[in-house]
C-alpha angles and dihedrals in degrees: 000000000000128000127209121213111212136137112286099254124209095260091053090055098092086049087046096057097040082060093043090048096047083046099054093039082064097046091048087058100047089049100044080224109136118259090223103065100050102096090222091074097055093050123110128193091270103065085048092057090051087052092059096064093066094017142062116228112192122180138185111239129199132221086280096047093250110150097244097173124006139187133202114209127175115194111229116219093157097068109121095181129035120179117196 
């Protein structure tokens, strides 16, 4: 099976967030911490799309273009100090 790497569309945003929320319902199992207070759960479509417009989303798609990993990056210009 191949993946394929790209920028999350608009059209791919409902299937993001069903994988963010299964992801974080595990989490929230294996970390005894409650669902209901981890933001991501309480995200639409809607605030992703908003996201998008400061943020990159890339996901990992599958052969029938199903998110299967995803990562959320902001890009920082406002930084004055950066220690190494």
């Amino acid at each position: 099976m191949g993946y394929t790497l790209r920028e999350a569309k608009y059209d791919d945003l409902a299937l993001v967030l069903d994988l963010t929320k299964s992801a974080m319902l595990s989490y929230s199992a294996d970390s005894g911490i409650d669902s209901s207070i981890l933001e991501s759960m309480h995200e639409r479509v809607d605030d992703l799309a908003l996201k998008l417009k400061t943020h990159t989303c890339l996901c990992f798609f599958d052969n029938d273009n199903r998110p299967v990993g995803t990562i959320t990056l902001i890009v920082r210009t406002d930084l004055k100090h950066f220690v190494f």
